[in-house]
N, C-alpha and C positions, 0 to 999 in steps of 0.2 A: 432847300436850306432853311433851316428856323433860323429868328432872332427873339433876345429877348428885351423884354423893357419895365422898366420900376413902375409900377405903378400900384396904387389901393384901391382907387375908388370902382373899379370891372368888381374885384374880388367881392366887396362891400355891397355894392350893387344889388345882384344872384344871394347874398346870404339871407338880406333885407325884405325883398322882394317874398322870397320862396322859403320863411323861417319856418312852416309847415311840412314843405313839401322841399325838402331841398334837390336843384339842380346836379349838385356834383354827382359823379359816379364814377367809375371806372369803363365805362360802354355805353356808347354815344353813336347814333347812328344820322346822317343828315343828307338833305343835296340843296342846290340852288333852283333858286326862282329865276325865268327870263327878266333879268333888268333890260331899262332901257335904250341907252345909246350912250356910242363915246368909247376912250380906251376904259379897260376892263383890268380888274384887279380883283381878285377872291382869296380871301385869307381863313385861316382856323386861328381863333385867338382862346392860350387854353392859359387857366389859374389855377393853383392849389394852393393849400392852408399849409400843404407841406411837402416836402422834394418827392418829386415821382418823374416817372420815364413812363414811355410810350409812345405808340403809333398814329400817323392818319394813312389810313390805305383805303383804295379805290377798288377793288375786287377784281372790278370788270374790267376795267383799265389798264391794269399792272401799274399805277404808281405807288407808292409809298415811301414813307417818309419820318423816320424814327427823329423823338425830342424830351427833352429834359426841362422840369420847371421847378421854380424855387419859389420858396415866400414872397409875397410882396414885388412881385416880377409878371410879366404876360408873355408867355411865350408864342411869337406869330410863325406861322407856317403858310408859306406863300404856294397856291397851285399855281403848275404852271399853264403854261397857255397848250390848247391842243384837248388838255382834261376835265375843262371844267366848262363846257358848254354845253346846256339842257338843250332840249330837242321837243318839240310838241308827241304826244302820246307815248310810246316806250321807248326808254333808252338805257343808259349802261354809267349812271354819273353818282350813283350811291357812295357814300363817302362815313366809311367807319374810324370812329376815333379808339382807342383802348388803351389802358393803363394799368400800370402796377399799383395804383391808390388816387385816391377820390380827387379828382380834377371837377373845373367847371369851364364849359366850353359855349365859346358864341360863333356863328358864324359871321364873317362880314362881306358883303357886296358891294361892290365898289366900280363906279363909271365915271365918265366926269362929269356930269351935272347930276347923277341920281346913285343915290345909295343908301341902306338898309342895311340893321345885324340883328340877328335873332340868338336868342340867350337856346340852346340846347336842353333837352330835356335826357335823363340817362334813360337806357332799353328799359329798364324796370318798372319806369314811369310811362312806357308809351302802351297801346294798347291796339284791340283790334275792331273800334267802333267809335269815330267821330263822327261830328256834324260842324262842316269846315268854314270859319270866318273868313273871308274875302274882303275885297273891296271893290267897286266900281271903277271900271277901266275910265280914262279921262278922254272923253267924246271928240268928233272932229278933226283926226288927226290919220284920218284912213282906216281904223279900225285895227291900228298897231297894238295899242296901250290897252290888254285886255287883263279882267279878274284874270288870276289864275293858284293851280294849288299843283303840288307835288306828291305822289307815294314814295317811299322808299323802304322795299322788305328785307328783312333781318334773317331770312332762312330762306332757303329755296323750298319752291314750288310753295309758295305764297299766292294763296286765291282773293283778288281784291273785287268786291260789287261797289260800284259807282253807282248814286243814283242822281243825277246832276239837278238843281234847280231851277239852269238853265239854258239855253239853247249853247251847245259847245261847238267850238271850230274845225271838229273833227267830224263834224255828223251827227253826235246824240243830242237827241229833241230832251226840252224838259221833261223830268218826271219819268222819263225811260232808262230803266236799271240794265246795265251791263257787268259783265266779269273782266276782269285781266288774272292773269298768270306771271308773279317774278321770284326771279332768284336772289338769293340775296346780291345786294349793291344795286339790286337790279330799278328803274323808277317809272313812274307813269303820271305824264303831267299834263292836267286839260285846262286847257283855257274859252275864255267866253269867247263866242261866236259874234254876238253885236259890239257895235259901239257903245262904250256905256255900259255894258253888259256886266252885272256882278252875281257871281257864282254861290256868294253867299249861302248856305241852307243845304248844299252837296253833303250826301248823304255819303262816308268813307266807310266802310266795314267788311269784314274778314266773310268771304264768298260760301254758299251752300257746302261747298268741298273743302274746307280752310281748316286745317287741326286747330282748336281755340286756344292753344300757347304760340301758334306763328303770330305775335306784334307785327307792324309795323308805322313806322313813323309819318306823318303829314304834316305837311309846310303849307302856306296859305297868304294871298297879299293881293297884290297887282301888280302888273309888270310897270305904268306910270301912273298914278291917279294924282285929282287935282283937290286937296282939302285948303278952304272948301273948295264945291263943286265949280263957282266962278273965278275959282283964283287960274290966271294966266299958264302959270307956271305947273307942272307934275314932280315928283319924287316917287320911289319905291317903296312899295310895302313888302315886307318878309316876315314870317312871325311863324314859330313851330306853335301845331295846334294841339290843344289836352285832350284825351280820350276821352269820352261820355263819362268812362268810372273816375276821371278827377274833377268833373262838375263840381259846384256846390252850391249852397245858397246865399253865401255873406262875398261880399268883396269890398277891400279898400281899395282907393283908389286918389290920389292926386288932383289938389286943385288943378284946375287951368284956369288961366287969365284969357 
């Protein structure tokens, strides 16, 4: 079941941000990052300039979930529990959004003491060649709270080469390039091996065998890190990453106090 809610400043936000390169689209592909503890709430929060209808569907899952948004309103789309839990290395939690006119889509994660949303980028904007920003897992706590990033492919038989920067909890040493194979909805998600461990520098790109129109999308954070490094406390990182071809040279960027 969606709801909706009045709001300007989400909408405002995404125009502001991305007046180059805009977010909205009509085709939106995403999944989650492992957050870190507590009960668990994941939502699709979608915007448009103008009325539009459309879907979130899961592929692999069989859920979906048809919604309608209007001006000046955030329409939420609540998953439910059972569909939205990521899994270390391949799993089946790809989550397609699509419309009949240009929407702007964030995801949000939500636990009780740690949560993250990431502002969506459409399939047109995604690509087949990152280099994935991470963060350093928050040390000391068992080696729970690790870097970690997500794939999610847009077409089947999608060839992805991993080339990690460093030691992963599945097995792969730094520096050692692997292949995976998905379908679409389909994801593959590694996380760091040590404590402390950030993945930073993970080489993401379309496999020796990979037709070069299969995109796919990468997600990128921590499951809890502590900024700073001695703050007591951790929160979630989540952030969709740009493909190498939306690099560029100039950035603005926000005081911080």
């Amino acid at each position: 079941m969606f709801q909706r809610y009045s709001v300007v400043a989400l909408l405002l936000t995404s125009t502001i941000t991305f007046a180059q390169h805009p977010t909205g689209g009509t085709d939106h592909w995403a999944a989650f990052l492992v957050n870190a503890y507590g009960d668990d709430a994941r939502r699709v929060l979608i915007t448009a300039a103008g009325p539009a209808s459309g879907e979130v569907i899961m592929p692999l899952l069989g859920f979906s979930e048809g919604f309608d948004v209007h001006p000046g309103e955030v329409t939420v789309v609540q998953l439910p529990n059972g569909v939205q839990n990521p899994v270390w290395g391949a799993g089946e939690e790809g989550i397609h959004i699509t419309s009949d006119a240009r929407v702007s889509v964030q995801l949000e994660s939500v636990r009780s003491f740690t949560s993250d949303v990431s502002q969506l980028l459409p399939a047109d904007r995604t690509g087949n060649s990152y280099v994935v920003n991470c963060y350093a897992g928050m040390p000391g706590v068992a080696g729970l709270y690790g870097s970690e990033f997500v794939v999610v492919a847009q077409a089947d038989s999608t060839q992805v080469e991993i080339i990690p920067s460093a030691a992963m909890s599945d097995g792969h040493a730094a520096g050692s390039a692997f292949t995976v194979w998905l379908n679409a909805g389909g994801t593959w998600m590694g996380r760091s091996a040590a404590e402390g461990g950030d993945l930073t520098g993970t080489v993401v790109r379309g496999g020796p065998e990979n037709a070069p129109e299969k995109n796919f999308s990468v997600y990128a954070g921590a499951m809890c890190a502590a900024t700073p490094s001695n703050c007591a406390a951790c929160d979630h990182y989540f952030e969709q990453q740009l493909p190498v071809a939306e690099w560029s040279l100039a950035y603005l960027a926000p005081a911080v106090d």
